[in-house]
C-alpha positions in Angstrom: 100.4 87.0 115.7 101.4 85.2 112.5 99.9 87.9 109.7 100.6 85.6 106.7 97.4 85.5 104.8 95.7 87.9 107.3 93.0 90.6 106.7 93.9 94.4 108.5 91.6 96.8 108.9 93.4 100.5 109.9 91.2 103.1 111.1 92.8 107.0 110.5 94.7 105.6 107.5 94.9 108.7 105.0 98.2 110.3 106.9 100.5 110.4 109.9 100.6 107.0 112.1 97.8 105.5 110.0 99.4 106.1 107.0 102.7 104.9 107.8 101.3 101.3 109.7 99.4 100.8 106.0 102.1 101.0 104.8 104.5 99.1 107.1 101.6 96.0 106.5 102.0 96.6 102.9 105.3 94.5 102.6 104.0 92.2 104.7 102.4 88.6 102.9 98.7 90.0 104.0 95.8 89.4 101.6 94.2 92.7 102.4 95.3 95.9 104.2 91.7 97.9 104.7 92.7 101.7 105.1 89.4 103.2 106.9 89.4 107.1 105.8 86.2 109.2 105.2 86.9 110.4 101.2 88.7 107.2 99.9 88.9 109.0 97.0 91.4 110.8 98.5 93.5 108.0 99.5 96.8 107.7 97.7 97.5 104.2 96.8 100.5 102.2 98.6 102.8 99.7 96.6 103.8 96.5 98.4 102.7 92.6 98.8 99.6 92.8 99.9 96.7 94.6 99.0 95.8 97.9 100.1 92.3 99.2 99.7 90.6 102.3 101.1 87.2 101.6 102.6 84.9 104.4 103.5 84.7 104.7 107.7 83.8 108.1 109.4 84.0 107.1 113.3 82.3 110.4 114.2 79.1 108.7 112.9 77.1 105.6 114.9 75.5 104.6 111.8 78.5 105.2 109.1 80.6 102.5 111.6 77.6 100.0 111.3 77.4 100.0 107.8 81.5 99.6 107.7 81.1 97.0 109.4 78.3 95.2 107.8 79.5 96.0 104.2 83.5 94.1 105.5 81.3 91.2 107.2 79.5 90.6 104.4 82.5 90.7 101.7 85.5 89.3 103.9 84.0 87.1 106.6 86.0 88.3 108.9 88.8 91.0 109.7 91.8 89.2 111.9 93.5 92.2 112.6 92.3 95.9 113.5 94.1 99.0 114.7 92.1 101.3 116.1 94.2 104.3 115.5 92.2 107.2 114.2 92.6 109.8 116.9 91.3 114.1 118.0 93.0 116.2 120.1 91.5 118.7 122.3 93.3 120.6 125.2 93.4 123.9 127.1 91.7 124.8 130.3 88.6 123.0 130.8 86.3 126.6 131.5 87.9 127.3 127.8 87.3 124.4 125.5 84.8 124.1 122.7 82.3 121.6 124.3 81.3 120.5 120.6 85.0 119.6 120.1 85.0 117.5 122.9 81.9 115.5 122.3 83.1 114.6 118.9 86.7 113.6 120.2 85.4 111.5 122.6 82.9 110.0 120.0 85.9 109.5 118.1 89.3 108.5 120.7 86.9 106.3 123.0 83.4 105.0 121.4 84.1 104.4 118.5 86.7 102.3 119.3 84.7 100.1 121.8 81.9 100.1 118.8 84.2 98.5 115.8 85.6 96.3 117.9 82.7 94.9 119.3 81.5 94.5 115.4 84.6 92.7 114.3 85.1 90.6 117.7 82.1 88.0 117.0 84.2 87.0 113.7 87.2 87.1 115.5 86.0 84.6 118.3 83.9 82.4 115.7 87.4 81.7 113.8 89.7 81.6 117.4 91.7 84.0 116.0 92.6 87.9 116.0 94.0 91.0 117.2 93.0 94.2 118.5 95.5 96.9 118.7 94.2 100.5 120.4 96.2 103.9 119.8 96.4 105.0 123.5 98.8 107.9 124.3 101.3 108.8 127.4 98.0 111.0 128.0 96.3 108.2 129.3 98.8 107.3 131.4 100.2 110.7 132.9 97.3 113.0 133.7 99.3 116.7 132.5 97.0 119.9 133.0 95.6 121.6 129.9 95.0 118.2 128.8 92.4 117.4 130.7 89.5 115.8 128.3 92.2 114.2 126.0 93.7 112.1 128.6 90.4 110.9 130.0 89.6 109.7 126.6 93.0 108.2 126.2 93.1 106.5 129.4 89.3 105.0 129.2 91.1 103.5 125.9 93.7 101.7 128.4 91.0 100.4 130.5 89.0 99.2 127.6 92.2 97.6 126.3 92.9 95.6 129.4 89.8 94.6 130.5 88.8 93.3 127.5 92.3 91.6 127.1 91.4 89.9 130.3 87.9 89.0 129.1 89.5 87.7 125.9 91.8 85.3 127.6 91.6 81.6 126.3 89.8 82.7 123.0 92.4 82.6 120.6 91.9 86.6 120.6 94.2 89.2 122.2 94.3 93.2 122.9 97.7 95.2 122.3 97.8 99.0 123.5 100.4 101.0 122.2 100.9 104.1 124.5 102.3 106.5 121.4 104.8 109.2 122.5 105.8 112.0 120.1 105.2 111.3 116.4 106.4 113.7 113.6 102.7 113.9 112.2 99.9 117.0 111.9 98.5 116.2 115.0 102.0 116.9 117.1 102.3 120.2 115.1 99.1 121.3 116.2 100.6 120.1 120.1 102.0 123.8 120.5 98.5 125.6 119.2 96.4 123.4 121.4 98.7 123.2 124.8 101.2 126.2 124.2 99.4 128.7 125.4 99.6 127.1 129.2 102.4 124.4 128.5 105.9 124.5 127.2 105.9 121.9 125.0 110.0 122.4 123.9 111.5 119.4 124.2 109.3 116.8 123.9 110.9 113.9 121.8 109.4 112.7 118.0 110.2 109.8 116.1 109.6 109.7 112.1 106.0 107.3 111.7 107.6 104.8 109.9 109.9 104.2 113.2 107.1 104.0 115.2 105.0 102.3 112.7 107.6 99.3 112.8 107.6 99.3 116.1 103.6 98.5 116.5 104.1 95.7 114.0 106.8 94.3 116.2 104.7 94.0 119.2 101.8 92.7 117.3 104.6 89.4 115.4 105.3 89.1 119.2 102.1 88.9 120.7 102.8 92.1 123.3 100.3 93.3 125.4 101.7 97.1 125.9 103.9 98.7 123.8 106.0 101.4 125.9 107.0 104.8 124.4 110.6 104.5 125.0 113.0 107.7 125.4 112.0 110.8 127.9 108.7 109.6 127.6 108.7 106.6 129.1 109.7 108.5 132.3 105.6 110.2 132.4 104.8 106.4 132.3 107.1 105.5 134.7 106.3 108.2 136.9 102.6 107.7 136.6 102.6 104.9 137.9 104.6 106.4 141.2 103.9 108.5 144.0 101.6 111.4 143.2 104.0 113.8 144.2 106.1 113.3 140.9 104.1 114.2 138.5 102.9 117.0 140.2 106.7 117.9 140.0 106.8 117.6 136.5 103.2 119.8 136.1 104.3 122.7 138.0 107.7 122.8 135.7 105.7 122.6 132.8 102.2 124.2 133.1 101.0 127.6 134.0 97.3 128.9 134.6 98.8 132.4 133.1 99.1 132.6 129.5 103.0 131.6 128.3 104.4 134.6 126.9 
């Protein structure tokens, strides 16, 4: 996707991935970079070529994404890009997890997505032109225990992303999923609170946001359909698409029922 002259719209943009993909589109020729955050007065400004503007978007809410959404058609026509990267994290055995935390990450990873992009898509298709990129995770490609409700969420994200890819086809508008591995941000400290108590999590490999950041623009110049994690993590991909057996291999290695001690 050419993104001279183009309008962004990143949801999740006040830190971590977010942050650092407002950033990477800053220095790119853009007219506008949209940072969707809940307290834009919060937002620190970022210095570049294009643009950057915090806009108020709290995906937990059905009505706050409509009025996003109407407010951005109403001023800008039209949004050519979005990344849908705005993510929770829940985890733990199933018996134990907060059922309130898991409503609202769903609400969040899953239909919130599927609800802005099917308010940006009619602009999109009316100009022949646009790209929807979706924050997936290796979790919603390799099923691990103690993440349970996260990786259903994650993987309904990569089969929104490719069926509507397939839908899209011929219209000028195109679906990228990037299937993120480990990112040195808040929500991969907070890996070894949520899954530590049943998973060792040592090992697992991190890249600095602004590594990763570049690499999502990359596939989005280059017109990719998946962006792959790359490093150890590619091997849960590989392996989940496999025989069974092997990432049942990789579970029993890494999980236990029993508290880790």
């Amino acid at each position: 996707m050419e993104l001279s002259g183009s309008t962004a719209l990143v949801t999740g943009a006040n830190r971590g991935i977010g942050r650092a993909l407002c950033e990477a589109l800053a220095v790119r020729p853009l007219r506008l970079v949209l940072a969707g955050v809940r307290r834009p007065e919060e937002f620190e400004p970022v210095a570049g070529i294009a643009e950057v503007r915090p806009v108020r978007l709290d995906l937990s809410s059905r009505d706050q994404i409509d009025s996003c959404a109407d407010a951005l058609a109403a001023e800008l026509r039209a949004v050519d890009l979005l990344v849908n990267n705005a993510g929770l994290m829940t985890g733990g055995l199933l018996e134990e997890q907060d059922m309130d935390a898991v409503y609202a990450m769903f609400q969040v990873n899953l239909v919130a997505v599927a609800h802005l992009t099917q308010r940006v898509l009619p602009h999109m298709l009316a100009n022949g032109r646009g790209k929807v990129v979706n924050n997936t995770s290796i979790s919603g490609y390799a099923s691990f225990p103690g993440a349970s409700t996260y990786a259903a969420s994650k993987a309904g994200v990569v089969a929104l992303s490719e069926s509507l890819r397939r839908e899209l086809r011929g219209t000028g508008v195109d679906v990228l999923h990037v299937v993120t591995p480990g990112v040195e941000t808040e929500m991969l400290d907070a890996t070894e609170q949520v899954y530590g108590r049943h998973m060792d999590t040592t090992g697992w490999d991190k890249q600095p946001p602004a590594e990763w950041a570049a690499r999502v623009l990359g596939a989005i110049e280059d017109d990719s359909h998946v962006l792959g994690p790359g490093g150890k993590t590619a091997l849960a991909k590989l392996a989940s698409r496999g025989p069974g057996f092997l990432l049942d291999a990789a579970s029993a290695r890494m999980f236990s029922r029993q508290p880790r001690t």
